[in-house]
N, C-alpha and C positions, 0 to 999 in steps of 0.2 A: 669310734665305731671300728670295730676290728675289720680289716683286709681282708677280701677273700679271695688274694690270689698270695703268690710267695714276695717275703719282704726281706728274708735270711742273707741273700745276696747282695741286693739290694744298700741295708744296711751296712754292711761290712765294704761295699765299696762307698761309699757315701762318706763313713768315716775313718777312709785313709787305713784299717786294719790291715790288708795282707802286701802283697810287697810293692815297693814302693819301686815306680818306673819312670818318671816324667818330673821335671822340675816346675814350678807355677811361679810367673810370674806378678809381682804389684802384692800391693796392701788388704790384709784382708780387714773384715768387720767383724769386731767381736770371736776372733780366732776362727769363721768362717771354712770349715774343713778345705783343703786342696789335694787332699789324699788320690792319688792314682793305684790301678791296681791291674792285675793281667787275672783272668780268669782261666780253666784249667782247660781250655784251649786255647791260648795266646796270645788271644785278642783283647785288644786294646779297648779299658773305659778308664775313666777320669771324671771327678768332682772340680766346678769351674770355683775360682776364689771370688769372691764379691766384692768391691771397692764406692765407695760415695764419689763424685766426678768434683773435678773443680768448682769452689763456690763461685761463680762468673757465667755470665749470662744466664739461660734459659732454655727449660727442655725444647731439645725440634720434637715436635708433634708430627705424629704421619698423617698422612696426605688423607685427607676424610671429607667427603662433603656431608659429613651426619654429625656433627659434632654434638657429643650429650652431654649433659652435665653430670659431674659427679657428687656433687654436696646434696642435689635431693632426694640420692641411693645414700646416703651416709657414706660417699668414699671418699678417698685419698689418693695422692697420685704422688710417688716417688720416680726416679734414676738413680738407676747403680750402674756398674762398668761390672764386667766377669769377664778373667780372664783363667791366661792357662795355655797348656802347651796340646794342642790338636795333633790326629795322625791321619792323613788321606788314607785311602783303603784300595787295594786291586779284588776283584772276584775273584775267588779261584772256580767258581762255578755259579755260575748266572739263570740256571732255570724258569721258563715259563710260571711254571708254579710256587714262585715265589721261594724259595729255598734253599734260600743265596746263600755260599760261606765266601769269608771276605777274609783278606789278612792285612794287617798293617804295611804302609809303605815309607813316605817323608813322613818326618815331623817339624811342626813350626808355630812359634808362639803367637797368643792370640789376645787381644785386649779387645771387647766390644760393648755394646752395652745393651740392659734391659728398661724396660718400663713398669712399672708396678701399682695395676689399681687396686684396690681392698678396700674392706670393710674397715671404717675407724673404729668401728666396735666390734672386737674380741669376739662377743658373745653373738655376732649379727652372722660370724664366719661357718662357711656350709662342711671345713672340711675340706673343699677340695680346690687345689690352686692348675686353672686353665692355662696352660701353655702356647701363647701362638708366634709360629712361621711364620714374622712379618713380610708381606708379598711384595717383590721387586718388579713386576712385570711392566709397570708404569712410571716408577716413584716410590719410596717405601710407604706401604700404609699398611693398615689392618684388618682385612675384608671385614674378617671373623669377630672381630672387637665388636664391628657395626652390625652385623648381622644377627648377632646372638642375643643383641641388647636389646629392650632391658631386662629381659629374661634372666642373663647373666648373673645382672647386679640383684636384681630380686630373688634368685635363690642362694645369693648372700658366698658365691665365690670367688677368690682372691684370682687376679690374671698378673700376667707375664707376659710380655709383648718381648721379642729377640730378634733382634740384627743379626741374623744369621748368614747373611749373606754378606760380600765381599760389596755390591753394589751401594747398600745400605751405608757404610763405612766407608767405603774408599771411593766412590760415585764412578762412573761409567755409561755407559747408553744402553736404556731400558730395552726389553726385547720389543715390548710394543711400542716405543719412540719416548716421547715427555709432551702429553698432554698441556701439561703448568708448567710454566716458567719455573727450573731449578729443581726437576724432578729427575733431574740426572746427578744432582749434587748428593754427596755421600756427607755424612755428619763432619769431617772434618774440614771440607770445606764448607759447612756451613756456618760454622763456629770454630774457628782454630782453637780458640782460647780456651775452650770449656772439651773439646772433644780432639784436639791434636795429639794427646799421647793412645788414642784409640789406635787398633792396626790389624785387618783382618788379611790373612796369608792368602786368601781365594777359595774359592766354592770346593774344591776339592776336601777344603777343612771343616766344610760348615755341618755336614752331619755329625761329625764328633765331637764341635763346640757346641753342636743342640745338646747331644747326650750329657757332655758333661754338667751344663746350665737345667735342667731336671732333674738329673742324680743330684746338683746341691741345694736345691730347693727341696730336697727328702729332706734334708739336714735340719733338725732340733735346732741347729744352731744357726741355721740360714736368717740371718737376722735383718735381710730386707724385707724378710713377712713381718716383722713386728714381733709383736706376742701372740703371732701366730701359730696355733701347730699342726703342718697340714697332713692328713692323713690318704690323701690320694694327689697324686699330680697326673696332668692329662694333656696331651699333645693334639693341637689344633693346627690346621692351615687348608688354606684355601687356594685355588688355581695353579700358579707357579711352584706355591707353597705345599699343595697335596700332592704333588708328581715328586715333591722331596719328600715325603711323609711316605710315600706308596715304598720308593727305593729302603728309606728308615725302619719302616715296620719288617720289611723281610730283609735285609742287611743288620741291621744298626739295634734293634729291638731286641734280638734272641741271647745276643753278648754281651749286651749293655743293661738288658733290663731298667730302663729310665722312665718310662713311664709307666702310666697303673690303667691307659688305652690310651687310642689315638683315631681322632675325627679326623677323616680324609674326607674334602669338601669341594667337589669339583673335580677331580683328576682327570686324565687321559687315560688311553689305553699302555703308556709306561711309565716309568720311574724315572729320577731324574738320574745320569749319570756318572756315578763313582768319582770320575776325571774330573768333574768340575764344570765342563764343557757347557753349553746352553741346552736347553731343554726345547728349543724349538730342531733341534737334528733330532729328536726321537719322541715324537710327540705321540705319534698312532703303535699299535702295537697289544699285547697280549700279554702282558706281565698281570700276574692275580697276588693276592696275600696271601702267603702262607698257610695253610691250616693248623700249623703245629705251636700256635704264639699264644702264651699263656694269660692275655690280657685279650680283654674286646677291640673290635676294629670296626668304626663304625665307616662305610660310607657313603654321601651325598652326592648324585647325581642329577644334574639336569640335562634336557633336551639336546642341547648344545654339546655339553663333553660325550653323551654318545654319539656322535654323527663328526661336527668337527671337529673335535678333539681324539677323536677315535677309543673311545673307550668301551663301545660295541665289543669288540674279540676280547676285550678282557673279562667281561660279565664271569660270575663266579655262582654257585650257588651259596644261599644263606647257613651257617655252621652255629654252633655256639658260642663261639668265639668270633663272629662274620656275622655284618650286617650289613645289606644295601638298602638304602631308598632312592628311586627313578620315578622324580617328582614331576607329574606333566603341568602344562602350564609353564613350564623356567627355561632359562636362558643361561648361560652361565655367569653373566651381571647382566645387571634391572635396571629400572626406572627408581627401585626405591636406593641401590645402594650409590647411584651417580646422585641420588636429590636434585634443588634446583640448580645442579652444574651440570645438567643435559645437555646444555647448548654448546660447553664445548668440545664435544665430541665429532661433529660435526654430521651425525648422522641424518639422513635425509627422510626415515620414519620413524615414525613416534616407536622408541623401545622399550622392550618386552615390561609390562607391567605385571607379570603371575606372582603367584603366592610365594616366593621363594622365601624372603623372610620371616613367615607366621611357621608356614612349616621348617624351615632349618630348626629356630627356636624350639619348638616341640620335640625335630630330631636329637637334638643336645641333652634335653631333658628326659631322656627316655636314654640316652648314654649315658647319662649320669647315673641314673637310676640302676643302669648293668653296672656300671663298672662300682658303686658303693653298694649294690643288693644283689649283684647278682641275676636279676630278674633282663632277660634279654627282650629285648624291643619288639615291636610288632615285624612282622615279614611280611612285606609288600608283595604284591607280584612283578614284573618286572616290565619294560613297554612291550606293546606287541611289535614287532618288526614287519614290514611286509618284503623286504628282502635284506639279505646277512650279507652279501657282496654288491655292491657296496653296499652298509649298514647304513637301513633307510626306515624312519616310523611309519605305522599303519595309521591312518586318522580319519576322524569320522567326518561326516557333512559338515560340521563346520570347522577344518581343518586342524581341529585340537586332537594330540595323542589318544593313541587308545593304550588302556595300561597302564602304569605305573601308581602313585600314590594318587589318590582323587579328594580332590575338595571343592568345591561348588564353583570354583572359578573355570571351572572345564566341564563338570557337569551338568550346571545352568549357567549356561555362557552367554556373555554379551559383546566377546569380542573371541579371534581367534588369538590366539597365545603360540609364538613361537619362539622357537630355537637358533632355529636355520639362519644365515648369514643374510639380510635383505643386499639384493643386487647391487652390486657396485660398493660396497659397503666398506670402509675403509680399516684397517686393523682393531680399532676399538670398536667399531659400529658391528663387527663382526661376529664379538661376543655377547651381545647386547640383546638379539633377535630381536621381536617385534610385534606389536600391538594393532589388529585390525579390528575397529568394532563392526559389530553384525549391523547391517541396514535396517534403519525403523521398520522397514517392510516383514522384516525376518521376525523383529520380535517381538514383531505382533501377531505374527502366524504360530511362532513358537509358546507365547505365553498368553497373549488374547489378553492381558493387563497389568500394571505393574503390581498392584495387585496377588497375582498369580503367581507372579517371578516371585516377589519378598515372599511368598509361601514357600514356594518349591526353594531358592535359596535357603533360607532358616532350616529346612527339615535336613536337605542337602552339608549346609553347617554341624548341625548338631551331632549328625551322621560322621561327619569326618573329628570332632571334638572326642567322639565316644570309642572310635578306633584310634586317637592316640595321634591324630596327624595334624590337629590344630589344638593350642592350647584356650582352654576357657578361659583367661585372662585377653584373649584376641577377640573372643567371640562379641565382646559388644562394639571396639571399632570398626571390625570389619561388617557389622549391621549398617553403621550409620554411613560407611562408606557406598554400600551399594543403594542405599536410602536417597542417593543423591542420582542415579542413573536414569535419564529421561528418556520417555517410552513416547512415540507419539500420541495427540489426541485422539479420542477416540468420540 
């Protein structure tokens, strides 16, 4: 299927054509392009080289309590190592409105590694290979692997999981602490033997090791995909991982052209910073995407990232190139993506159970949809605030959002759905919000029988199916799910 945005650049840095500026380090696969290239304002992009890891031991898997299979999606699961020589970056101008110019500063060699799931079958592949920001904020995992699934694997695209960060590799202490024993350990001490010649120079590198690990999976010749040929590559990340994707798309996006869009899943109100530095010293703030980026941007907001993550002053209006969804009901992590490892969090109430995973899935699929057809996604309207200093949600009697994307879990409620940090709440219980069901008394005034709820539910559902914000593939478990919610006798 032909592109419908520009590929001419692209191309030509991908395969090493115009001048060559950086040396690459390690072995490649199948002559796996390393090509480096300066474009004609002197900013620095690069093609990462590919390498297979030592045959000894065993992939580490990131930290998931969702673990899915892959033989009953017909996939596969490889590692490879990409390396390459990265360059930290200074702004020479930093803009609210996104429309950063950056110029090169160090450079330093980079060995890391990917993960790779696909289709075994050739013929099963959508075309388009997902890129994710694996999130260090805990431990390395992959929100966006769990969240997107199995939606992913059923529209039959190839993913990319990347250690992008220096935490991942070199291990350190999580900004939110280590939940699990050994969620501070970086691949090499997890495995010397299989992952010791790994080596990441620090976060200040890790934008330009994403770009260049994109740019070589454009590559024909990238032959971690197989006999793959992907015709779109797409940049994913969630929490830690979107405050890097937010700085990416207006830094690292316009000179690099590396991907063909970029899901931003969660953010703050800024980007992550140039330097390298943590992302907890600029979390609130007013930084927007760019307008002028020739690719889609899609992004996901919950309750949570506007209020405590401060992503309120960043609100932007929707473009053709710009998309937001301000999903009420969510938190910025759930009930669904901790599974049954809620208990060790240690939070003191049951948290936030909303729709966050039916609708992201939908979100994804409706970015896919722009970024291979062109066709741009639905526009939501956005929450209502009832006041902008501090940036605080308007909510109705039963304390759920007014505004933003609606699906029957907030407009036939049976519990209240937040955001907001419950009291006392410890750094992870913090993101997590919170689950209060309505008292029998309530919903039986509100519905008179369950009955009446599974009515208005279903009409409610089908409502939200037909505007694009739940997928019909959801529609029959989330029946049998509410199928189960006990109304008093009557």
């Amino acid at each position: 299927m032909k592109r419908w945005t520009r590929v001419g650049w692209r191309t030509a840095a991908v395969a090493g054509a115009l001048m060559m500026v950086a040396s690459v380090s390690g072995a490649s696969i199948g002559g796996t392009p390393a090509g480096a290239v300066t474009g004609g304002n002197g900013i620095y992009a690069a093609a990462a080289s590919f390498s297979a890891p030592p045959d000894t031991g065993t992939i580490s898997e990131p930290l998931s309590a969702l673990p899915i299979g892959l033989a009953p999606y017909g996939y596969v699961q490889d590692e490879y190592f990409a390396a390459g020589t990265a360059h930290a970056f200074q702004a020479t101008a930093a803009p609210s409105d996104g429309r950063w110019t950056i110029v090169p500063t160090t450079a330093a060699a980079y060995r890391t590694r990917i993960l790779v799931r696909m289709p075994k079958d050739p013929s099963h592949f959508s075309g388009t290979v997902v890129v994710e920001w694996m999130n260090e904020s805990g431990g390395e995992s992959a929100p966006d692997w769990d969240y997107l699934n199995p939606e992913l694997m059923s529209a039959g695209d190839a993913y990319v999981a990347v250690s992008a960060q220096a935490l991942g590799v070199e291990g350190g202490t999580p900004i939110l602490g280590s939940a699990t024993a050994g969620a501070g350990e970086g691949l090499v001490q997890k495995d010397p033997a299989r992952y010791g010649t790994l080596h990441h120079p620090g976060d200040q590198y890790a934008l330009d090791i994403f770009a260049q690990i994109g740019l070589a999976l454009h590559s024909p010749s990238a032959h971690v995909l197989g006999a793959l040929r992907p015709r779109h590559v797409v940049a994913v990340g969630e929490s830690q991982s979107a405050f890097y994707l937010t700085t990416f798309a207006d830094a690292l996006q316009p000179v690099t052209h590396a991907f063909d869009g970029i899901f931003i899943h969660s953010r703050g109100g800024s980007g992550a910073p140039l330097n390298g530095s943590s992302i907890t010293h600029q979390v609130s703030g007013a930084l927007r995407i760019r307008t002028d980026l020739d690719v889609p941007v899609f992004m996901f907001e919950t309750q949570t990232d506007l209020t405590v993550l401060g992503y309120a002053p960043a609100q932007q209006p929707n473009t053709l190139r710009i998309r937001t969804w301000e999903v009420a009901g969510t938190s910025h992590a759930d009930a669904y993506l901790v599974g049954a490892a809620v208990s060790v969090l240690g939070c003191t109430t049951p948290v936030n159970t909303g729709p966050q995973h039916e609708v992201v899935q939908a979100a994804f699929a409706a970015f896919s949809k722009w970024v291979v057809h062109g066709t741009p996604p639905p526009s939501p309207p956005p929450f209502t605030l009832s006041s902008e200093k501090p940036p605080t949600l308007a909510l109705d009697r039963f304390g759920n959002v007014i505004g933003g994307v609606r699906t029957p879990a907030v407009d036939v409620p049976v519990s209240t759905l937040s955001g907001a940090p419950p009291s006392g709440a410890n750094a992870y219980c913090s993101l997590f919000g919170s689950t209060t069901p309505l008292s029998p008394q309530m919903l039986a005034t509100i519905y008179h029988s369950k009955a009446e709820y599974l009515a208005k539910y279903t009409a409610s559902l089908d409502m939200a199916i037909k505007d694009g914000y739940i997928l019909p593939a959801d529609r029959g478990a989330l029946l049998a799910q509410v199928g189960a919610v006990q109304f008093p006798a009557t």
